[in-house]
C-alpha positions in Angstrom: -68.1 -72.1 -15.9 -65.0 -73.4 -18.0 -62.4 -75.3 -16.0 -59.1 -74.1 -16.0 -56.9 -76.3 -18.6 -53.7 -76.9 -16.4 -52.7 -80.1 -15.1 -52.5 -83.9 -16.7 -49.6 -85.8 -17.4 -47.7 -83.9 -19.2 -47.7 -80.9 -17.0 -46.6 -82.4 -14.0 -43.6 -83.9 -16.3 -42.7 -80.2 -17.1 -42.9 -79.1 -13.4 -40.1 -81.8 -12.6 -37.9 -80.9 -14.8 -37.9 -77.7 -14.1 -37.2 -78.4 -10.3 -34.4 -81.2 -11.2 -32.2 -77.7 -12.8 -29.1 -76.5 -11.8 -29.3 -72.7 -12.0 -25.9 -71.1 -12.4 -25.5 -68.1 -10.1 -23.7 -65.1 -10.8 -21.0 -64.4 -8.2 -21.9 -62.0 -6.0 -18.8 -59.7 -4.5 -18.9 -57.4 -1.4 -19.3 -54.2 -1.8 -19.1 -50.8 0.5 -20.2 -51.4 3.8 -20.1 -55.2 3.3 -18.1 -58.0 4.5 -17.4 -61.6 4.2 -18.2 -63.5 7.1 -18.6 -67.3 8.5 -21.3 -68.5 10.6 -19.6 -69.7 13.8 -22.9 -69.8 16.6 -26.5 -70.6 15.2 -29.1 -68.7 17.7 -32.9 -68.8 17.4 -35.3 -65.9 16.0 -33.2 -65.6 12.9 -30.2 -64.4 14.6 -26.4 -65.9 14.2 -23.0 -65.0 15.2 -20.9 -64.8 12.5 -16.5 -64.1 12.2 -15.9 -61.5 9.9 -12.7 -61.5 7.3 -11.8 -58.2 9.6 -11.5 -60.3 13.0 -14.8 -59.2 14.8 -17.8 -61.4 15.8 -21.0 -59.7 15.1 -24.5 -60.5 15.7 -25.9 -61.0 12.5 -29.8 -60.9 11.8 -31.3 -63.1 9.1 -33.5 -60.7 6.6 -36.6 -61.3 6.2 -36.5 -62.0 1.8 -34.4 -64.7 2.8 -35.6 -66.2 5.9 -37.9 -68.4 4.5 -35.7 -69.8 1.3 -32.3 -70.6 2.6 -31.4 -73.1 5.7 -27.7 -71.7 7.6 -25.3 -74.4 9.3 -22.3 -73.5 10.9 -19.7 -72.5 8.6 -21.5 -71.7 5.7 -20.1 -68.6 4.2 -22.3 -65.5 4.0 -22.0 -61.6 2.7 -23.5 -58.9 5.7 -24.2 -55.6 5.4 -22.5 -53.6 8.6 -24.7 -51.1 9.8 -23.2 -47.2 10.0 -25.0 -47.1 13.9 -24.2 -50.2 15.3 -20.6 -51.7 14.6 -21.2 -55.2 16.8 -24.7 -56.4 14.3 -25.3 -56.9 10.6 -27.8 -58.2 8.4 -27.3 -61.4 6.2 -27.3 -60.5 2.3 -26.2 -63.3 0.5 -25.0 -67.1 1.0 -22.9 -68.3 -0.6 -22.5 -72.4 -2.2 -19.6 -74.2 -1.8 -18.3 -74.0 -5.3 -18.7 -70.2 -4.8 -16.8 -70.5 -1.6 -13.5 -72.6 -3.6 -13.9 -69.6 -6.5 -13.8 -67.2 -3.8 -11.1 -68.8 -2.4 -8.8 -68.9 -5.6 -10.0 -65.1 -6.4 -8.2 -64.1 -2.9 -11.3 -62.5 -2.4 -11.7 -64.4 1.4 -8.9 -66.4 3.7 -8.3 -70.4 2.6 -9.2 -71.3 6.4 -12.9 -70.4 5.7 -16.0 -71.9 4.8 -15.9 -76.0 5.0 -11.8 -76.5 6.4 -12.2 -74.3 9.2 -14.5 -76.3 11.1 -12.3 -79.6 10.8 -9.5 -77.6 12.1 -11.4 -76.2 15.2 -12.9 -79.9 16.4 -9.8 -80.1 18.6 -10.3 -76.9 20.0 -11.6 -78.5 23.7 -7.7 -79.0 25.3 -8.1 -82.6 25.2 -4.4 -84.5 25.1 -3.5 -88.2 23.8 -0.6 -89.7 24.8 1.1 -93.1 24.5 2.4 -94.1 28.1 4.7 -96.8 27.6 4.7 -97.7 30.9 1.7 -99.8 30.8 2.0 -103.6 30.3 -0.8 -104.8 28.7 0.2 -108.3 29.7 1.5 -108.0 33.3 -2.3 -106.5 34.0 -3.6 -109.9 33.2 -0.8 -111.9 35.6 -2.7 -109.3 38.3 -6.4 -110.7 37.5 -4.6 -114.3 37.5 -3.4 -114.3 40.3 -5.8 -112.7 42.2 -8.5 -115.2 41.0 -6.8 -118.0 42.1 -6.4 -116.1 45.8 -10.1 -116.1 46.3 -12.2 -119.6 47.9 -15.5 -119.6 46.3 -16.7 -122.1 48.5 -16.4 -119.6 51.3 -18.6 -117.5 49.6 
């Protein structure tokens, strides 16, 4: 039997560099029955919910040709297909980089509070208020310990 002829140094040089490439992707723009959206809840079984440009949280199901090739995080910025039956699900076409989110961005083509800004601008979303109280001595608390240390008998206790 002859042996197959692949392998050696030289083509596991060629493999690398073909792996270490930056392909440049052709923008992809939304279509009829497609939307923009951003990924705002991550669910299991290759289901999200997703905010569309037009205001409305949809469940969004991950299709199958790209289940196994792309990884979502919140915010990531994605294109769905709406479905003609069911206005409150979609199906995710497309995801898009972050460079293709800025040229989106300066195209008008989606809102500048999407993709990576919007979830720096919701982290105080949980009601939680600081406040300076200037009432608060720092320096009379420690005339309190002070004084209440030199109150106590330690050889009573």
């Amino acid at each position: 039997m002859v042996k197959k002829k692949t392998g050696g140094n030289k083509n596991k040089k060629k493999k690398n560099e073909t792996l270490n490439q930056v392909v440049e992707r052709e923008l992809v723009f939304k279509e009829e029955n497609q939307e923009y959206a951003h990924i705002t809840k991550l669910y299991g079984s290759c289901r999200v919910e997703a905010e569309c440009v037009d205001g409305k949280n949809r469940l969004c199901i991950i299709r199958g040709t790209i289940k196994r090739k792309v990884r979502f995080k919140l915010n990531d910025v994605i294109l769905v297909s709406l479905r003609e039956f069911e206005n409150n699900k979609c199906d995710i076409i497309y995801q898009y980089t972050p460079s293709e989110v800025n040229e989106l961005k300066r195209l008008d083509e989606i809102p500048e509070t999407y993709g990576l800004n919007s979830f720096v601008e919701n982290v105080n979303d949980n009601n939680i208020v600081f406040t300076k109280d200037d009432d608060i001595d720092i320096d009379d608390d420690e005339d309190e310990t002070k004084e209440y240390t030199e109150d106590l008998d330690f050889e009573e206790i």
